[in-house]
C-alpha positions in Angstrom: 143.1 207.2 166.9 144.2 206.4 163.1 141.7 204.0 162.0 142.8 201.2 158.9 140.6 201.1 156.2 139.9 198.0 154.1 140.3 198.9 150.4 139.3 196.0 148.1 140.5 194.7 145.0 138.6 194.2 141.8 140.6 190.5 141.5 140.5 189.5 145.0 137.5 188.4 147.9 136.7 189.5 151.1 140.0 187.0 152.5 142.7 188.5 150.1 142.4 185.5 147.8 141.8 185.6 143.8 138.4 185.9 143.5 136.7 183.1 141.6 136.0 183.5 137.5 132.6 184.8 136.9 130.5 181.4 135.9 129.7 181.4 131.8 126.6 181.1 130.2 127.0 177.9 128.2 123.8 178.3 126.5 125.4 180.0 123.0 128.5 177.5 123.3 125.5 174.5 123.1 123.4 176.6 120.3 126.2 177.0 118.3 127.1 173.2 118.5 123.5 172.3 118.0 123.5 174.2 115.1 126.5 173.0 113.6 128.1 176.6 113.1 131.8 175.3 113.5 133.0 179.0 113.5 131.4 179.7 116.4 131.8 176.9 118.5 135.8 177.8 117.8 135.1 181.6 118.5 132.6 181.1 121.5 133.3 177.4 123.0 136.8 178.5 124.8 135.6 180.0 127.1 133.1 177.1 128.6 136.0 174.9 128.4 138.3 177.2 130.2 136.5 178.1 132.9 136.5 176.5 136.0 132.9 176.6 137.0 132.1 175.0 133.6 129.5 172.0 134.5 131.4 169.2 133.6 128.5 167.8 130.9 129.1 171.4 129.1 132.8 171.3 129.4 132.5 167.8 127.6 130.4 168.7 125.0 132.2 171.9 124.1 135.5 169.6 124.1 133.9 167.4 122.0 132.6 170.0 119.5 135.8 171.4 119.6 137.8 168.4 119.4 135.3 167.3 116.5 135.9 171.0 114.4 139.6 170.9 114.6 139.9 167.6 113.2 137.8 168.4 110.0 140.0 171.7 109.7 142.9 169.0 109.7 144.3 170.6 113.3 145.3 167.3 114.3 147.3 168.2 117.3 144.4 170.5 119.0 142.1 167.9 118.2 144.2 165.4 120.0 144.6 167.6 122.8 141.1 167.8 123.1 140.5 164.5 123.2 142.9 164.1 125.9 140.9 166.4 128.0 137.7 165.0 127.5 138.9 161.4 128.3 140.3 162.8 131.7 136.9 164.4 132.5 135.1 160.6 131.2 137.7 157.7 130.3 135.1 155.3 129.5 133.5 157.0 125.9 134.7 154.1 123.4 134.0 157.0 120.8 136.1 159.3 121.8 138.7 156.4 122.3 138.0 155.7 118.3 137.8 159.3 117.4 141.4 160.1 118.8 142.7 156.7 117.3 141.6 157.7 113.8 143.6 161.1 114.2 146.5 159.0 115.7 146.7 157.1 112.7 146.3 159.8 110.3 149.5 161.9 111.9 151.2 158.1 111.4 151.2 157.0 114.6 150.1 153.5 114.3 151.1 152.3 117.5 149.1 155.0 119.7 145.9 154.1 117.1 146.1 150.9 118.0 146.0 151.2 121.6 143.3 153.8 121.0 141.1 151.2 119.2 141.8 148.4 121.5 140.5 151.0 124.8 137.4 151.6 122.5 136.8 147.8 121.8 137.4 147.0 124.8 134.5 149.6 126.2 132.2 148.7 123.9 133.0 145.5 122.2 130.2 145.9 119.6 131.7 149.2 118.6 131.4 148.8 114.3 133.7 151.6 113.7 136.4 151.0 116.0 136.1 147.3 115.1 136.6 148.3 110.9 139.9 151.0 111.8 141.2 148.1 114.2 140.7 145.4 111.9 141.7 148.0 108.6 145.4 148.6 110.6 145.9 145.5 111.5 145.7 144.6 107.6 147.7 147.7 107.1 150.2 146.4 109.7 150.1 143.4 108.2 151.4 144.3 104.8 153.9 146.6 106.0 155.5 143.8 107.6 155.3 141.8 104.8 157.2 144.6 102.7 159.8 144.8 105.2 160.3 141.3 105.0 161.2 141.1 101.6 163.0 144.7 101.5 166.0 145.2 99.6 165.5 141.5 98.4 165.0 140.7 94.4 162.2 138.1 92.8 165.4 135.6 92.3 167.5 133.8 94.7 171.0 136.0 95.1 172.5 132.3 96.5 172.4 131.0 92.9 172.9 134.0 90.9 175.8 133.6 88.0 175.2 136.5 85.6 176.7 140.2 86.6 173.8 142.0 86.3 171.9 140.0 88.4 174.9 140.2 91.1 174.6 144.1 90.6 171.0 143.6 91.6 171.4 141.5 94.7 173.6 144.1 95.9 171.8 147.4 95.6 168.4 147.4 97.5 167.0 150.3 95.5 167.5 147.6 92.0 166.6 145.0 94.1 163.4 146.5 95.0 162.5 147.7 91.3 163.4 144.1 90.2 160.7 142.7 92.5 157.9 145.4 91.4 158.8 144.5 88.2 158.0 140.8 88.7 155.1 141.5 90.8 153.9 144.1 88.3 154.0 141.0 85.0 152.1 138.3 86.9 149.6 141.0 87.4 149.3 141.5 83.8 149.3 137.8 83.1 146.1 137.7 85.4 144.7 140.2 83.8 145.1 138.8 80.4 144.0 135.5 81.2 140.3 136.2 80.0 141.6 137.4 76.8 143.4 133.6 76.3 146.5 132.1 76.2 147.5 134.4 73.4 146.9 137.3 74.7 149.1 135.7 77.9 151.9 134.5 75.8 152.2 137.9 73.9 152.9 139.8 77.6 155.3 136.8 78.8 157.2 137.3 75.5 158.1 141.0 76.4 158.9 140.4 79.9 161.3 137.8 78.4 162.6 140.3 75.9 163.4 142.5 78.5 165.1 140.1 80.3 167.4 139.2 77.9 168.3 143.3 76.6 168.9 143.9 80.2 171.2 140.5 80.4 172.8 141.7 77.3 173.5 145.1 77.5 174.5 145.2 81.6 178.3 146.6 81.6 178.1 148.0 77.7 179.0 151.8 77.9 176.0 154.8 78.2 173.8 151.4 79.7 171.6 152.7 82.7 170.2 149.3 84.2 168.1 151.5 86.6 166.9 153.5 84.1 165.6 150.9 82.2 164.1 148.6 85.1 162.0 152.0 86.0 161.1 152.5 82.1 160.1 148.4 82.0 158.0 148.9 85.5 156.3 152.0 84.1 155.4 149.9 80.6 153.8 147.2 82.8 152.1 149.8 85.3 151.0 152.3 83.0 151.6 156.1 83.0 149.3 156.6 85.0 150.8 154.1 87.3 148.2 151.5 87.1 
């Protein structure tokens, strides 16, 4: 009589089915964290976090760690993805919620930051850093909004401009822009100069007004670069350095 034998194989259990992954110690993952050795929580964490019969408080602290390393190494996108994962395992850590917001708003994405900051507050009301990024991009938001307001729009009224050059202004955004730094950029001076006395104030005003009138003067001349001189006059009043 031919008998069958059972053979077995290394991946596979007693009912033909993949047998499951050997369960890791977590112990160096958690030293390594505890110790704050960020090379080896990248070189030695993966594998807690990867395998199935991770406990779940292990597999969230390795995340975590992970999460935390990446972002410092400016690996937004890993760290992100981390984040992800720990908030299926636990969606109600408001830092986590902060943490990922913070990296959100770093790669740009003001929108997603935003929601991320709201979920945190929202957790944990009290929450002081989620309540200063909230409260720092709405400001942020705030001014952007502002700028796109006034965008492509001069410090004078192009409804009651007469002379060329400010009809040249009115219709190229990039002058238009430069002509509103510039006035922004003078009354900031004039602040400035205001301790010093009227003056001092009067001196600055005078070569603002000077510039006005070469630039109303010499607009349509030959070898005249209008936007070359607006960014020489917005440097003057800036700085070098820019300040």
């Amino acid at each position: 009589m031919l008998v069958l034998g059972l053979y077995s194989s290394p991946g596979l259990c007693a009912t033909g089915e993949p047998a499951a992954p050997p369960q890791i110690d977590a112990a160096p993952c958690l030293a390594a964290i505890a110790a704050g050795d960020d090379d080896r929580v990248l070189s030695i964490c993966a594998d807690v976090i990867d395998n199935e019969k991770t406990a779940r408080g292990d597999r969230l602290k390795a995340l975590i760690a992970r999460a935390g390393v990446l972002a410092r190494r400016d690996q937004a996108d890993r760290a992100i993805a981390d984040y992800d994962a720990v908030l299926r395992l636990d969606p109600m850590l408001a830092d986590i919620f902060n943490a990922r917001g913070e990296l959100w708003r770093k790669k740009g994405d003001r929108v997603k930051a935003v929601h991320d900051f709201d979920a945190a507050l929202k957790l944990k009301p009290d929450h002081a850093k989620a309540k200063a990024n909230h409260r720092a991009l709405a400001q942020e938001l705030e001014r952007l909004g502002a700028q796109m307001a006034v965008a492509g729009k001069p410090s004078f009224n192009c409804a009651t401009a007469r002379r060329a050059v400010e009809k040249a202004i009115c219709v190229n955004p990039e002058l238009a822009d430069l002509d509103r730094e510039i006035y922004a950029a003078n009354a900031r001076v004039l602040r400035e100069a205001a301790s010093e006395g009227p003056p001092a104030v009067r001196a600055l005003q005078r070569k603002q007004d000077e510039f006005i009138a070469r630039r109303n003067a010499a607009f349509g001349r030959p070898g005249y670069d209008l936007k070359k001189a607006m960014r020489e006059r917005l440097q003057d009043l800036n700085g070098v350095d820019g300040y």
